[in-house]
C-alpha positions in Angstrom: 0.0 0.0 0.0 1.5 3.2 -1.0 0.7 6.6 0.0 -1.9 7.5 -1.8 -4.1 4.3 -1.7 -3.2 5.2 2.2 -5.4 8.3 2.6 -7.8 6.9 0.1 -8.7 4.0 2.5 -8.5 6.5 5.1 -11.0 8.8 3.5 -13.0 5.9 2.7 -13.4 3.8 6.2 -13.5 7.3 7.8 -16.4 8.8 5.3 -14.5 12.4 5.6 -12.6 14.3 3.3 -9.4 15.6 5.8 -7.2 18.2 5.0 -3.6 16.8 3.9 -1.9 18.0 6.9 -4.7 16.4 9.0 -4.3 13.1 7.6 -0.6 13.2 6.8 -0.5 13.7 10.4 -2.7 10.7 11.4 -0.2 8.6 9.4 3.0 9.9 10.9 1.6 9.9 14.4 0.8 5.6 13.6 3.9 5.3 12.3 5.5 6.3 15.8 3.5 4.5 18.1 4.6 1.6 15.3 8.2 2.1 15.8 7.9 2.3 19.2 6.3 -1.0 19.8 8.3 -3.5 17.6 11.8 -3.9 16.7 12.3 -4.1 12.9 14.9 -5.2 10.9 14.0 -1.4 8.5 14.7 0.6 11.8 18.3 -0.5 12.0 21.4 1.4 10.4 24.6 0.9 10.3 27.3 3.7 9.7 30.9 3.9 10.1 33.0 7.2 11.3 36.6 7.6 12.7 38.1 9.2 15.4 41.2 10.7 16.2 43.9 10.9 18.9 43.1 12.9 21.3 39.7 13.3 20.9 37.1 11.8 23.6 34.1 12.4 21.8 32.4 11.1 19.0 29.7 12.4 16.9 26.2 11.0 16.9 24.2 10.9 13.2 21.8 13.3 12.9 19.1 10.8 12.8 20.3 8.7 15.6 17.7 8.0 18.2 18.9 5.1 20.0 22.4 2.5 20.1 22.2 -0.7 19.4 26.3 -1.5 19.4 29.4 0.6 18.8 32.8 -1.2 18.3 36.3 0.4 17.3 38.1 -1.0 14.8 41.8 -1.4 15.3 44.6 -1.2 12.8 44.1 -5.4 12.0 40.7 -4.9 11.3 39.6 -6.2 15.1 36.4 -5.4 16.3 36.3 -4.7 20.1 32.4 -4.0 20.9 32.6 -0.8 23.3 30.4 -1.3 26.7 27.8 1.3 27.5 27.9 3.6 30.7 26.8 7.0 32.4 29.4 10.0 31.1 30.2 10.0 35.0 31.7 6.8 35.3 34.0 7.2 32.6 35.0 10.6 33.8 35.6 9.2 37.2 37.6 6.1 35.6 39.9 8.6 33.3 40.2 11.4 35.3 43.7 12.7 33.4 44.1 14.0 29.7 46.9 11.7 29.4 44.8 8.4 30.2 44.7 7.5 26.4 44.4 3.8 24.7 42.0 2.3 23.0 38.5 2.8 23.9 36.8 0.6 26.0 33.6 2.4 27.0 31.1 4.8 25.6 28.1 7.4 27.1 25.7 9.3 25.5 27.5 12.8 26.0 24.7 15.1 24.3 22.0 14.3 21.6 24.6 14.7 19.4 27.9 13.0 20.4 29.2 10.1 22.7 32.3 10.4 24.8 35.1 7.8 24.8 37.2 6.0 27.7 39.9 5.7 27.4 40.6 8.3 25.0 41.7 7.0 21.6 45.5 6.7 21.2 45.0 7.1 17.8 42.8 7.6 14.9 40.5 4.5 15.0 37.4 3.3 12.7 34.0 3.2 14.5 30.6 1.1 13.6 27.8 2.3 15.1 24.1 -0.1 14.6 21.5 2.1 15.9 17.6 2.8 16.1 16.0 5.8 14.0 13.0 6.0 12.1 12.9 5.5 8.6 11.2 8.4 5.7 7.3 8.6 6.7 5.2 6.8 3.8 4.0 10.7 3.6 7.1 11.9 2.8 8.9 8.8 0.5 5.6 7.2 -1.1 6.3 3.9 -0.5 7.8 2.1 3.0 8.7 -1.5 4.1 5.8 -1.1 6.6 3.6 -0.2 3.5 4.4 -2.7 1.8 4.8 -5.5 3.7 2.5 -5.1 6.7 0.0 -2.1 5.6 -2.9 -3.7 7.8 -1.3 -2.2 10.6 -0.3 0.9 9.1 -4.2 1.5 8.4 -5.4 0.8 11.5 -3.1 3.2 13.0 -3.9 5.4 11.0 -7.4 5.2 11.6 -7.3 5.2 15.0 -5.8 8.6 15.1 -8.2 9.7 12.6 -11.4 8.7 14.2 -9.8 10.0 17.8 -9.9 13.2 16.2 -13.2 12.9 14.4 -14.4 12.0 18.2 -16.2 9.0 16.5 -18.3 6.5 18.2 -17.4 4.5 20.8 -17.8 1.1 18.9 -16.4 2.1 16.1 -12.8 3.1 17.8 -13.3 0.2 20.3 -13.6 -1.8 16.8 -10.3 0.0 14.7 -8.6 -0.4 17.9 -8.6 -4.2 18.4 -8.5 -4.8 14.4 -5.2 -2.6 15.2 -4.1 -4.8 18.1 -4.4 -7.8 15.7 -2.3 -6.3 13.1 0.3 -5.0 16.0 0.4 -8.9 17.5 1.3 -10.1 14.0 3.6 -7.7 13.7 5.7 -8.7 16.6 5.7 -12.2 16.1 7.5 -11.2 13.0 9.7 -8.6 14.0 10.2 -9.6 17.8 10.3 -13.0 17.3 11.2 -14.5 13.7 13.5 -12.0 12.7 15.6 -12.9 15.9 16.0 -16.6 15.5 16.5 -19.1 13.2 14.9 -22.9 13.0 18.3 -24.0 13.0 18.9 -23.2 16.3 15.8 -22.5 17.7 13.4 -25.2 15.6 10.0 -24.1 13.7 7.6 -21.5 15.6 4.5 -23.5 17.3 1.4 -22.2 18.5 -0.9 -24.0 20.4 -4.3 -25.4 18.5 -7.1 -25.5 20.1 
């Protein structure tokens, strides 16, 4: 489902004509509460940076909203997976300018940089995995969640629509568990089969009654 069959199922279900920054905003409010609720593999980004010697902190990308690993690379190519901790531990563990090496910790300095302990040596490779939300289906046309799992998308969607409508009570009670369906479907996928393998972990079962 692309954008514009979005809004014209919106408009449809709804029986209301919004105004585009209404229902763009109905759409980019579902996608949130989306995002927020399910890890997906079309959250995740990976990007590599350097840093230098000398220099404790590390800037975030602009789009960064959460970490899920960052390792420094050394001159062989070894990754060594930095351990997350509060910017005052690692200002009480490396107290001196001079306590240099290569880094073993990180913090979340700002919303726009980490800080380093110890502070790099040298200039070093990063690789950050984090969390940030993808282009809004309002903005690029199409998505993964568009296209792959649009039921829940919709629903969304129309839950913030008829909220603001102030709709009946049935009818919201009615998007809103067609919308948990869609969400519990979702998970399985992203929160559970994404993360293992039948391999290791054998074929998903679900009891049958």
């Amino acid at each position: 489902m692309n954008y514009a069959q979005l809004v014209a199922e919106i408009q449809s279900y709804t029986e209301n004509q919004f105004e585009v920054a209404d229902i763009n905003t109905f759409i980019e409010q579902a996608e949130q509460r989306i995002y927020n609720s399910v890890q997906l593999p079309a959250l995740r980004k990976n990007v590599t940076g350097n840093v230098t010697a000398n220099n404790k902190y590390l800037s975030s990308p602009s789009d960064w909203l959460a970490t899920f690993s960052l390792a420094v690379i050394d001159a062989n190519g070894t990754y060594t997976y930095l351990l997350d901790k509060d910017v005052n531990f690692i200002r009480e563990s490396y107290r001196k300018g001079t306590d240099t090496g290569l880094p073993v910790y990180y913090a979340l300095f700002d919303q726009d940089s980490f800080i380093l302990g110890p502070t790099p040596d040298a200039s070093y490779s990063m690789e950050l995995h984090y969390y940030y939300y993808p282009a809004s289906i309002v903005v690029a046309g199409t998505t993964w969640l568009g296209d792959n799992f649009d039921s829940a998308l919709l629903y969304g969607s129309l839950l913030e629509a008829y909220t603001y409508m102030k709709g009946e009570a049935d009818v919201l009670a009615n998007y809103n568990a067609r919308y948990g369906e869609a969400m519990a479907l979702l998970k399985q996928l992203g929160d559970g089969k994404n993360k293992s393998d039948a391999y290791r972990n054998g074929q998903p079962r679900y009891k049958v009654t």
